[in-house]
C-alpha positions as CSV (number, residue, x, y, z in Angstrom):
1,X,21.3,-87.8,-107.9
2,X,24.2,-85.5,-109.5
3,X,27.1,-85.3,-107.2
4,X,26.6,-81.0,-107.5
5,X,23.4,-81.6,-106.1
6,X,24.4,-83.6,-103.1
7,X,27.3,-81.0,-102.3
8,X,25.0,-78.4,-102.3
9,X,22.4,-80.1,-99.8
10,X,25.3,-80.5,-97.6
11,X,26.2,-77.5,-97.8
12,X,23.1,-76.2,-96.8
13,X,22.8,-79.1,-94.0
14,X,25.9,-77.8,-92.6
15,X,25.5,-74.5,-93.0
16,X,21.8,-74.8,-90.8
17,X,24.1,-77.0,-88.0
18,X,26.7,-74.2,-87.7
19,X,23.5,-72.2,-86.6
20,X,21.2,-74.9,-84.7
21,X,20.7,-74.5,-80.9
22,X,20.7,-77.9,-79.5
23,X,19.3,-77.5,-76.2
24,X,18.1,-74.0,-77.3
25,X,14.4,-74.9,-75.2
26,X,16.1,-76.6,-72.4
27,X,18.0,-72.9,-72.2
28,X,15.0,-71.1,-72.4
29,X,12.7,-73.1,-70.1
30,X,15.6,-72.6,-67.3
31,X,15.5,-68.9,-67.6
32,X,11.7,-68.9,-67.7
33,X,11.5,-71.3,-64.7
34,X,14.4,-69.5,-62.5
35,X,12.4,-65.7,-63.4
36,X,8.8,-67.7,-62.0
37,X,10.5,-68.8,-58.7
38,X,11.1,-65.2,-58.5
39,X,7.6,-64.7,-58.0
40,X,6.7,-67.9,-56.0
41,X,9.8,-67.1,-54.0
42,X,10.7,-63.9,-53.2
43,X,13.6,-64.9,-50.3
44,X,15.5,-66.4,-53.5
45,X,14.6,-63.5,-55.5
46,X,18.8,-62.6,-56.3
47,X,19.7,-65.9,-56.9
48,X,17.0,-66.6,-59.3
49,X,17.3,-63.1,-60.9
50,X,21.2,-63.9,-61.7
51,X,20.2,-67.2,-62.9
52,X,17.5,-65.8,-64.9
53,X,19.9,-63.2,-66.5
54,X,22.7,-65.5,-67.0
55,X,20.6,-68.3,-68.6
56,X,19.6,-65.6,-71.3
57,X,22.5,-63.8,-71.5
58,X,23.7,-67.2,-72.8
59,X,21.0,-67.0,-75.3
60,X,21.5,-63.7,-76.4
61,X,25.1,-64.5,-77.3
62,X,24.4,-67.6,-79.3
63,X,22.3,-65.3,-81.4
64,X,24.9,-62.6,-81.7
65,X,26.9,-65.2,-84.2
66,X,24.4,-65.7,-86.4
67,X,25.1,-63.2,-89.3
68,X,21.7,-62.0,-89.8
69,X,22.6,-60.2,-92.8
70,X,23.9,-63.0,-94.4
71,X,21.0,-64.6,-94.5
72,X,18.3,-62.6,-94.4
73,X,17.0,-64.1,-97.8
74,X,17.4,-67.7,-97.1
75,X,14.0,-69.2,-95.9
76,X,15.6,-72.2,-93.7
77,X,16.2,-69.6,-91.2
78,X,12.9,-67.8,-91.0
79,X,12.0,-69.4,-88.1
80,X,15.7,-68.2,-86.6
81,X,14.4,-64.9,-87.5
82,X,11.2,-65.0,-86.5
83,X,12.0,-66.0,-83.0
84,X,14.7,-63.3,-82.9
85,X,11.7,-61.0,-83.0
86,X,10.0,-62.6,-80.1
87,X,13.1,-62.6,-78.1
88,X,13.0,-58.7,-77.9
89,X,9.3,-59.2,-76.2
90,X,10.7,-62.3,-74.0
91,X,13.3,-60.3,-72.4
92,X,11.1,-56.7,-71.9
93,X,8.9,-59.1,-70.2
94,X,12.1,-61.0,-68.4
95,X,13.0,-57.7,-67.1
96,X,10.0,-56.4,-66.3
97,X,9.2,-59.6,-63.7
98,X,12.8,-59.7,-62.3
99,X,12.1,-56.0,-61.3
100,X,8.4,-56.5,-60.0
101,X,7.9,-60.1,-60.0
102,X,3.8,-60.7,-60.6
103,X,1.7,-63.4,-61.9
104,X,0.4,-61.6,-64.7
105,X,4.1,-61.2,-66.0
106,X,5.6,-64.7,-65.1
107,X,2.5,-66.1,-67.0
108,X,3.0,-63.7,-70.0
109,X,6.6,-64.9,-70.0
110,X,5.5,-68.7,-70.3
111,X,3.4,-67.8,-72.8
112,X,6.1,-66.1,-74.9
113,X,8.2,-69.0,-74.1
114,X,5.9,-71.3,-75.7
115,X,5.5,-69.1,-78.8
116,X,8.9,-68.9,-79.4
117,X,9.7,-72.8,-78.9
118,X,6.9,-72.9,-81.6
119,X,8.5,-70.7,-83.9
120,X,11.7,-72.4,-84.2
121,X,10.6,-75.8,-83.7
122,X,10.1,-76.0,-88.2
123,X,13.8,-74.9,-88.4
124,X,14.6,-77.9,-85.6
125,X,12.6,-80.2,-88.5
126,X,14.1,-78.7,-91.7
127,X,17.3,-79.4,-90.5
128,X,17.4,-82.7,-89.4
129,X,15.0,-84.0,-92.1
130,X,18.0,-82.6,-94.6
131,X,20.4,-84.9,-92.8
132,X,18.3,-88.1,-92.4
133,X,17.4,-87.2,-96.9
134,X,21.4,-86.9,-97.5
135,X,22.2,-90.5,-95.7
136,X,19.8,-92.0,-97.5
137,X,21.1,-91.1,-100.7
138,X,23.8,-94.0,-101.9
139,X,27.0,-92.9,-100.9
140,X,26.3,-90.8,-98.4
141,X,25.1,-92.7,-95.5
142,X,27.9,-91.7,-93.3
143,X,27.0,-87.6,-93.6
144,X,26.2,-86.4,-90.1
145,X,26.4,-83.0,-89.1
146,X,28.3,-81.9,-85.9
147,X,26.8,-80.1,-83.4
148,X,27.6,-79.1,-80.0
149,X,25.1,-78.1,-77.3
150,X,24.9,-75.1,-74.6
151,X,26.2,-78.1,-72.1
152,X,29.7,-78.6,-74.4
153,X,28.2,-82.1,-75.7
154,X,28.7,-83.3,-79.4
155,X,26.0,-84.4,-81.1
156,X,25.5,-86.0,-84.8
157,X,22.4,-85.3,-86.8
């Protein structure tokens, strides 16, 4: 394979790392599961509403870096961009139980939260497929790409 060829799949490998979310469902699940024990348990109700809020906030400002614009017309992150969509439901639905907590909503909520887990689970595959196709070419079986999760660990894909 031409040399050009490789730099450009690395490129594009680390390029989809700067933007990958390791521990992205992890994040999601907690604010999901702290908003339902809102509902099974109203006497915690603040605590789980600012753990709720802070868990997504978190969220929210991971995908506040990623320069929409930028990359509006390249396809690895449609699924980025697609769950960006969904998160705009996620959180009116978020809201919506932390201020009347019901099980209608906190089951609506899981739903969306399993959606959107869906929706970005291709980009999850793209990505790391691209990294296990660039060690294997001769050469480059030392390329990992760095990544560092919502909990400050490093990881190599």
């Amino acid at each position: 394979m031409k040399k050009q060829i490789v730099e450009q799949l690395k490129s594009r490998a680390e390029l989809m790392g700067k933007y990958y979310f390791r521990g992205f469902g992890n994040c999601l699940a907690g604010t999901s599961a702290s908003a339902s024990n809102c509902v099974h348990y109203p006497e915690s109700i603040f605590e789980m509403k600012k753990h709720a809020l802070d868990s997504y906030s978190f969220i929210e400002e991971l995908y506040q870096k990623i320069p929409f614009e930028e990359l509006k017309d390249n396809e690895d992150f449609k699924p980025i961009f697609s769950a960006r969509t969904l998160l705009s439901e996620y959180k009116e639905v978020l809201n919506s139980l932390l201020e009347d907590p019901s099980n209608e909503k906190e089951k609506r909520l899981y739903e969306l939260n399993r959606i959107i887990l869906q929706t970005v689970e291709p980009y999850r595959w793209n990505f790391w497929g691209l990294t296990k196709k660039i060690r294997k070419i001769p050469g480059n079986e030392n390329f990992f790409v760095r990544v560092v999760d919502w909990n400050g660990h490093e990881w190599r894909f």
